[in-house]
Each structure stands twice: as structure tokens, then as C-alpha cells.
N, C-alpha and C positions, 0 to 999 in steps of 0.2 A: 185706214190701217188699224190694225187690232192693238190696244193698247196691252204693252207690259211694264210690270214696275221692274227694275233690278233689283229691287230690296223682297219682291216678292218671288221671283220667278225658280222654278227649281231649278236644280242646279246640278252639272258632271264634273264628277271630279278626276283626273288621272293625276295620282302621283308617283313621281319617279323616285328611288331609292339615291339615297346619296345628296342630292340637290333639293330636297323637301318641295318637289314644283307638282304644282296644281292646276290644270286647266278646269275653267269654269265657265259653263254654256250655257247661258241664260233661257228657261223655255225650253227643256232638253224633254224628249217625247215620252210616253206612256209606255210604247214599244221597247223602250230601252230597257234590260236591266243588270241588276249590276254583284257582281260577284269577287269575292277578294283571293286574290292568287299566293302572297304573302301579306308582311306584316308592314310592307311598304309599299307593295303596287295593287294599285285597282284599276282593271279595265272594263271598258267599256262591250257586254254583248251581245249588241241589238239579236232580235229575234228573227229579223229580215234584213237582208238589203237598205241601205239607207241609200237614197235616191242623192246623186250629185246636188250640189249645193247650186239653189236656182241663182244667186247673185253671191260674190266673194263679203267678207266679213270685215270687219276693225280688230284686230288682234291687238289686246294691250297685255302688255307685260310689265310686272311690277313684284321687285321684291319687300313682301311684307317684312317689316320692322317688329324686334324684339316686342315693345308696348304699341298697341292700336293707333292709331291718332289720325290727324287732320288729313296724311296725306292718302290713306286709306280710301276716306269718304271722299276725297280728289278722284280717285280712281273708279269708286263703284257710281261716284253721278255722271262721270265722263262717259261711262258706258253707258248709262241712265239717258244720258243726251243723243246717243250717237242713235240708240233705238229710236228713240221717241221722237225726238225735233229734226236728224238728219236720215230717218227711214233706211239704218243699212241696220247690219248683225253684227252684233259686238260679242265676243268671249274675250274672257281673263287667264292667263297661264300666270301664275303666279308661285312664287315661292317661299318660302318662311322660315323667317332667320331663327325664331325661337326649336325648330330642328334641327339644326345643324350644329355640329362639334366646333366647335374655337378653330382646333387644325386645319378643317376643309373650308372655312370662312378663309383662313390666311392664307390655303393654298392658292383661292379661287380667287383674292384679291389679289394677288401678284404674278398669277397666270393671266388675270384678263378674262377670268369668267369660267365656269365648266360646264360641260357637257353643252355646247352647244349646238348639236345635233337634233336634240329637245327642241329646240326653238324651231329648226329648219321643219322637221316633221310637223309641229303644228300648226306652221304657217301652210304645210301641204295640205293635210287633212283638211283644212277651215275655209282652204282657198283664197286665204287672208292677201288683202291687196296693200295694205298698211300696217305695218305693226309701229305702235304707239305705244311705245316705254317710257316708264317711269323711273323708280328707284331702282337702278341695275345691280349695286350690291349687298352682296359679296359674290355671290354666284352668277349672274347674270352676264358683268363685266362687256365689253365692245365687242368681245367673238360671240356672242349672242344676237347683237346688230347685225353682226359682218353675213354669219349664219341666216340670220333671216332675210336680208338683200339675195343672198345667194340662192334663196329658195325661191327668188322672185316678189318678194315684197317691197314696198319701200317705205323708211324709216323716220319715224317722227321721234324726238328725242324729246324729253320736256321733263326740265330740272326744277323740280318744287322748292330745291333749297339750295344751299351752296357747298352740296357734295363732292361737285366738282372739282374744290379744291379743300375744301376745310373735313376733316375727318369726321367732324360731329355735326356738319350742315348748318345748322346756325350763327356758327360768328362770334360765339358768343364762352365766356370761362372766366370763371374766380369773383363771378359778380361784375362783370363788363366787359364790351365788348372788344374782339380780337380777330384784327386782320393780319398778324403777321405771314401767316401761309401767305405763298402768292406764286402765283404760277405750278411750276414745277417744281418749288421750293416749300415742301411739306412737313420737312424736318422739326420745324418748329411744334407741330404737332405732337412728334417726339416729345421734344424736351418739354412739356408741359404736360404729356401723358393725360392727351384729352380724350382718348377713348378711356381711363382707366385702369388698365390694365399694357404695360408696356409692351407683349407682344403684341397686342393688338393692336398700338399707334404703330406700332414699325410694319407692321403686317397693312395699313392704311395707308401711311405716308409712302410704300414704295407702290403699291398698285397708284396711286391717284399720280404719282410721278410718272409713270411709267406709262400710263395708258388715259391721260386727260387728252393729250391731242387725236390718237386714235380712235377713242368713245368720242369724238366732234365728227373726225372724218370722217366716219362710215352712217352718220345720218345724214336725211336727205332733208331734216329740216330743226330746226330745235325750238324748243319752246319753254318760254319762263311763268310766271306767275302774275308779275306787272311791271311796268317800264324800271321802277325803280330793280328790283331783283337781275334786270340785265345789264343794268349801271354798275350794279354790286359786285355782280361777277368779272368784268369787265375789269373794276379796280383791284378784285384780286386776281388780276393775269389771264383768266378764259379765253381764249382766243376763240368769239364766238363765231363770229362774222355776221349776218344777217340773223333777227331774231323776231319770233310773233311773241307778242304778247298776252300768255291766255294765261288768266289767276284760275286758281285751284278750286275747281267747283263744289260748290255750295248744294248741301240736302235740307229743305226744312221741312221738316213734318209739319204740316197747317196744325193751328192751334184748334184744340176741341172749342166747342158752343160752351160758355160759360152764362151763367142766370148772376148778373152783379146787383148785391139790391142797393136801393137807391142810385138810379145809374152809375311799228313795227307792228303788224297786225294785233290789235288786242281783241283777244275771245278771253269776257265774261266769264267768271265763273256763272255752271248754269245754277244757279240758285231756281228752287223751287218755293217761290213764294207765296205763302199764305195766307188766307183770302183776308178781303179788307176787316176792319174792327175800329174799336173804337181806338183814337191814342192815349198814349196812357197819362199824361194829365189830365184828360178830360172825364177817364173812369174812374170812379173814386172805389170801386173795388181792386185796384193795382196799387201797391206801395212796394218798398224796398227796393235795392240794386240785386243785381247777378251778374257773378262773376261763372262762368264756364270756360275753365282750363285745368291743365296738363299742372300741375303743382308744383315748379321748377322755376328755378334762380331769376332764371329769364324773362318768366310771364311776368314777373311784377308784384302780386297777388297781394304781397306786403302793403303795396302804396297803395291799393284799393281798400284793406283794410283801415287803416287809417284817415285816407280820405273821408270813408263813410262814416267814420267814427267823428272826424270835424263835422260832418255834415248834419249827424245826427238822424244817420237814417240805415235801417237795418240793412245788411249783407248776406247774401247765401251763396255759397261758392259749392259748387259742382265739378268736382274730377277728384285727384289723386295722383300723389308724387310726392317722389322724395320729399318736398319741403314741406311736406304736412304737420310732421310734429311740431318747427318749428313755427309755423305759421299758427297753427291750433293755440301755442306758447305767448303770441304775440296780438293774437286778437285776443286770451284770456283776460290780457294785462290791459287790453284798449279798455272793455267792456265794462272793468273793475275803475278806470278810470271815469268813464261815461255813464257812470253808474246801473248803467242795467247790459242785459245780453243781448248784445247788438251784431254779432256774427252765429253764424251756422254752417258747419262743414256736412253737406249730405255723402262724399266719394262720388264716385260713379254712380250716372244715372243714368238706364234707357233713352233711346228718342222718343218716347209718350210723353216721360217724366219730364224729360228737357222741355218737350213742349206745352209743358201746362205750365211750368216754373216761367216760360219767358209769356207767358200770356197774362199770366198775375202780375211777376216784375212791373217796375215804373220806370227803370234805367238799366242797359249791359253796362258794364266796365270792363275794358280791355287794358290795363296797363303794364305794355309789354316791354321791358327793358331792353330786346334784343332788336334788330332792324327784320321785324316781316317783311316774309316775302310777298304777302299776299292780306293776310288778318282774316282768317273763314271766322273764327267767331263774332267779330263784329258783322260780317257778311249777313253772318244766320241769323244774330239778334235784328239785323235793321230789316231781311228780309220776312221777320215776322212780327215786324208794325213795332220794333222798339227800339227809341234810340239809346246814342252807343257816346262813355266818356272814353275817347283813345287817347293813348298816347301819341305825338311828334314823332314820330319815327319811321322810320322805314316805306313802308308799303302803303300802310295807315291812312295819308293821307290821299291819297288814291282813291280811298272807298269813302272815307269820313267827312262828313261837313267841318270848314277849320274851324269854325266856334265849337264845335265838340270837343275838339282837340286842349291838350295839356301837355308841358312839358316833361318831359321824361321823368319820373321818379317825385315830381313833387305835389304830393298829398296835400298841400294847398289849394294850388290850380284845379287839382281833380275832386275838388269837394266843392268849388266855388261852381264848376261845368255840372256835376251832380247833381248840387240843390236845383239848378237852372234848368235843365232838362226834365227831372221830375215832377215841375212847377209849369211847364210846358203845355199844350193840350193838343198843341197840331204837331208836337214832335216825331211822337212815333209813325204817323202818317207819308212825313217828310222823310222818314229815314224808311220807310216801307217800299215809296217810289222812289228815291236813290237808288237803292238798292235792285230794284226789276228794271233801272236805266242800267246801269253799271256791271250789273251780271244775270240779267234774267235769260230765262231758256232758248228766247228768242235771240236775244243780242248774241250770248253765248254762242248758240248754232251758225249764226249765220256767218259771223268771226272763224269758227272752228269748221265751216265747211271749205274756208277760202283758203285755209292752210292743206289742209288735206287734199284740194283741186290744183293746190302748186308742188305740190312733191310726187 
């Protein structure tokens, strides 16, 4: 089979006016080209006849999120895997919330979706014999599902977070965590005005009322992230019924050649792990921790700070978010206490950049306040030969060895785990192959063709 990457492959785009939706054809042909009709639709037109599709495709669908993040990269390795390790055709219809007006988000979430017509057609066109949805809101909603069963496909459903009932998916507000929602009971979302902006939570809270057991019924199969995220959902009222367990798959770009001188069904995430190396105790060109996340209440970010600052060992934190400034404010004052400058905020970095950063690193630190569904960062870091201090919670322990492990929030434990791991020299080795046990391409596939053979 001729390889293709998903991150390399060109790409079609059609997008529809109104619903910002995007289909994207990995590997789309030379023959094709492309011409723009208005200032919202592009179609596709080929030069010839495009010859029937010799075998039907994986149709995923997935609404992109206002900021990038993890579940993105879920979706483009998903496809990434379906090529490569399960030899079918994968395209992405996808759509983006950062185009859409407030209004048509709140119509769509309290209709149950729009234009699902959209869906039906590209399940025609593609010959799609699965569509495998991800984030379905705002526009997406269950008439999307319903829409593409009715076009002949059948339907994988798989919840990255706990959208299904919580407005903002994580669980998580005011600096701890929040299961009040539950069930059908979304109100509370309301009164806490956790998207922000109050039409918004009332424009949330009646869609996920109103259309949670419907978005269950109309798939033929549902899928979470890891055992623990189907327990979560469970507690907050999901009425799931039978569930696979497949966590949010993992991209790692292999680490460049570096010159150091002086030396319920679970499907994997497919982590793409990078080839073997030395571990990073045993390199004495690796020092320092790395933090890579999203820069929110939830990740922790603070207690990493700190830990390292007990540990005495420098920090470099990679992302961007809201809690920058105050974080930037709070490692200031660590660093003035530890007498020299022991943290560095780089923002956003490429996947080159990430991966040369976790190739030098000596230790990830994950310390996530909120209950993961899954943990892709610690995923990436172990799956590219580093190991990982997590926190206790959620998902974490799933993927993390428990002597890695630290109690939630306290920068004691996770400095005592730090120094211990960076002192390590078969660490990163061990947390390399965890890691391609737990979610490599292989395990992942073979997990993820068994779901796809029952629906």
C-alpha cells in the first residue's frame, strides 16, 4: 500500500455558506481544480469524469473549536490511522465554529443541528460506509447522524469530553471541579454562566436537554476516550448503554538526530512513536521539565511551576491561554525567590519545535486539575522516549505509571516525582514502551477495526 501522511496529503475543500463546513480529501488528484463561485462556496471541477469510488471511505465529522487543541489532533490521527494501519479512505467534513455568528450557533444548538442535508450528500458522494463523528456542536447536532444513517451509512459516535452533558466539556469552573449538570438537568450551567456569555449557556443548556438522548439514539455505536471517561459520563446521567473504549489519538513527530557531547472495547490512541533514543537520565545533554498545554485554570500549570521551583530544576512551558499573564506573574516571583530564572513561557510552538523541545527535556509534567478524559500530552511526551510527572486524576492513570503519579495540586509530591524521574536513566525508555503498549498504531488499529466490524 502506498503510504500517505494526513498532515502531508493535499487536501479538498468544499464549504457551505452558513454552517462554515469543510470537506477534506486526503490525496485529492492533480486532475482536479478548483475555482471559487462566491465568498463562501468552493467547488470542486474536476476536468474529467471521476471514476466511482473502487471501495466506500470513513467519513468523520467533526466540529472545529473556537482555539485548536487536542481534540483536533484526535481527529486528523484518527484518519491518519484509518489510512494507514486499517487500509480503507478517510475524508474530514468538518466545520468551524470561529465562522459562525452567536445567533446561528444558538439556533443550531436548539434545532439539533442544521443543514443536514450536508451530511447526507457527502456520505453520497464518498460512498461513505461509516461516519465517525466527533464534536457535533453547534451545527452538527443529532439531525446530522440521523441524516447520514438515512443516506445509508452507519454511525460511530465518540465523545472526547463531557459535552454530552456539561456545556464546556470538562467538568471543570472557578478553580474546581463541577458535576452539578446531570442528565437532562443542564440549568445549572445557567446559573453559573459557564460558557460566558448568558445567551450562550441558555442556548447550550436547552440543546444538550433536549437532544442528549436523541444524539445516543441515532448512533450505531459510541465511543469514549478511556474506561474512566465512560464512568464520568455515566455519573453525570448519559444514558450510554454499551461503550468502546478508544482514547484520543496521539501524533508525535519522531525527534530530529541530535550530536549530545559527552553522551468495553479499548482502541489506543494511535500514537505515532518515535524511534528509539537514549533516556533522558542517561543523556547528559537533556535537562529541565516541559510543560505543553492550553494555559487554563484546569491544566494545573501553576503547581508545575512551583514544583520545579522546589525541585530546582528549570521549566519551559509551551502553549498559550488565558492564564498567561497570571502565570508569567507567579513564576516571576518563584524565580526571584530561587534566586535565578528558572521558568520560560515560549506561546505556541510548531510540531518541529515541540519536538526538538521534548528531545532535550529530562521530564513532561502534566499537572491537570480537571479529570482527563484521556491525557494526549502525557501520551506524546512518553510516546517520544520521556517520562511524564501526572497528576491522580481522571484518565491519567490509565496511561501513567502510579509512581509517576502525584496528588492533585500539590507541588510537593510533584517536585519529589520530578527530581526522581529526571535522575532516572531507564525512564524515558519505559515510558516509550508504555506508551506503543497502550496506544500504538498497532494496538490502536486493531481495537478500532473491531468497533467499526460491529456497527
Amino acid at each position: 500500500m502506498r503510504r500517505r501522511s494526513a498532515r502531508g496529503a493535499r487536501s479538498a475543500s468544499f464549504e457551505h455558506a452558513g454552517c462554515g463546513a469543510m470537506l477534506t480529501a486526503a490525496g485529492c488528484e492533480e486532475r482536479q481544480r478548483w475555482r471559487s463561485v462566491n465568498a463562501d462556496t468552493v467547488v470542486c471541477s474536476p476536468r474529467r469524469r471521476r471514476r466511482p469510488l473502487v471501495r466506500p471511505v470513513i467519513l468523520f465529522l467533526h466540529h472545529r473549536y473556537r482555539v485548536t487543541g487536542g481534540e483536533e489532533r484526535a481527529v486528523d490521527d484518527l484518519a491518519w490511522l484509518v489510512r494507514e494501519h486499517l487500509g480503507e479512505d478517510a475524508e474530514v467534513l468538518a466545520r468551524d465554529s470561529t465562522r459562525l455568528h452567536p445567533a446561528t450557533a444558538g439556533v443550531a444548538l436548539v434545532r439539533g443541528g442544521l443543514r443536514p442535508e450536508l451530511v447526507a450528500d457527502a456520505v453520497r458522494r464518498t460512498g461513505a460506509r461509516i461516519v465517525h463523528a466527533h464534536n457535533l456542536q453547534p451545527t452538527f447536532g443529532w439531525r446530522a447522524l440521523a441524516a447520514a444513517r438515512e443516506a445509508g451509512a452507519r454511525v460511530v459516535l465518540h465523545l472526547h469530553q463531557y459535552r454530552l452533558v456539561c456545556a464546556i466539556g470538562v467538568c471543570f469552573r472557578d478553580g474546581h471541579e463541577c458535576t452539578e449538570c446531570h442528565g437532562a438537568d443542564t440549568l445549572p450551567g445557567v446559573r453559573h454562566n459557564c460558557r460566558g456569555a448568558r445567551r450562550e449557556a441558555l442556548a447550550y443548556a436547552a440543546g444538550l436537554a433536549l437532544w442528549q438522548r436523541r444524539t445516543l439514539a441515532v448512533a450505531d455505536a459510541v465511543v469514549v476516550p478511556s474506561a474512566f471517561a465512560a464512568t464520568r459520563l455515566r455519573e453525570l446521567g448519559a444514558e450510554l448503554g454499551e461503550v468502546h473504549v478508544v482514547p484520543n489519538p496521539v501524533h508525535v513527530v519522531p525527534n530530529p538526530v541530535h550530536v549530545v557531547p559527552n553522551p468495553v472495547h479499548v482502541v489506543p490512541n494511535p500514537v505515532r512513536v518515535a524511534p528509539e533514543r537514549a533516556s533522558a537520565g542517561s543523556d547528559t545533554g537533556r535537562a529541565g521539565a516541559l510543560v505543553v498545554s492550553r494555559l487554563a485554570p484546569e491544566k494545573g500549570v501553576d503547581v508545575a511551576i512551583d514544583a520545579c521551583t522546589r525541585a530546582g530544576i528549570e521549566l519551559t512551558i509551551a502553549g498559550d491561554g488565558p492564564d498567561r499573564a497570571r502565570l508569567e506573574a507567579r513564576a516571576a516571583g518563584a524565580s526571584v525567590e530561587a534566586g535565578a530564572s528558572a521558568v520560560r513561557f515560549l506561546g505556541h510552538v510548531d510540531s518541529a519545535a515541540l519536538a526538538e523541545l521534548r528531545a532535550r527535556a529530562a521530564v513532561a509534567v502534566v499537572p491537570s486539575r480537571s479529570a482527563e478524559t484521556f491525557g494526549l500530552a502525557a501520551a506524546e511526551a512518553m510516546a517520544a522516549g520521556l517520562p511524564v510527572a501526572a497528576s491522580r486524576v481522571g484518565a491519567l492513570p490509565e496511561l501513567v505509571p502510579d509512581e509517576w503519579l502525584a496528588p492533585v495540586g500539590d507541588a510537593v509530591a510533584f517536585a519529589d516525582v520530578i527530581r526522581r524521574l529526571a535522575a532516572d536513566p531507564g525512564a524515558g525508555e519505559r515510558a516509550r514502551e508504555r506508551a506503543q503498549r497502550h496506544a500504538g498504531p498497532r494496538a490502536a488499529a486493531a481495537a478500532l477495526s473491531v468497533v467499526y466490524s460491529r456497527v
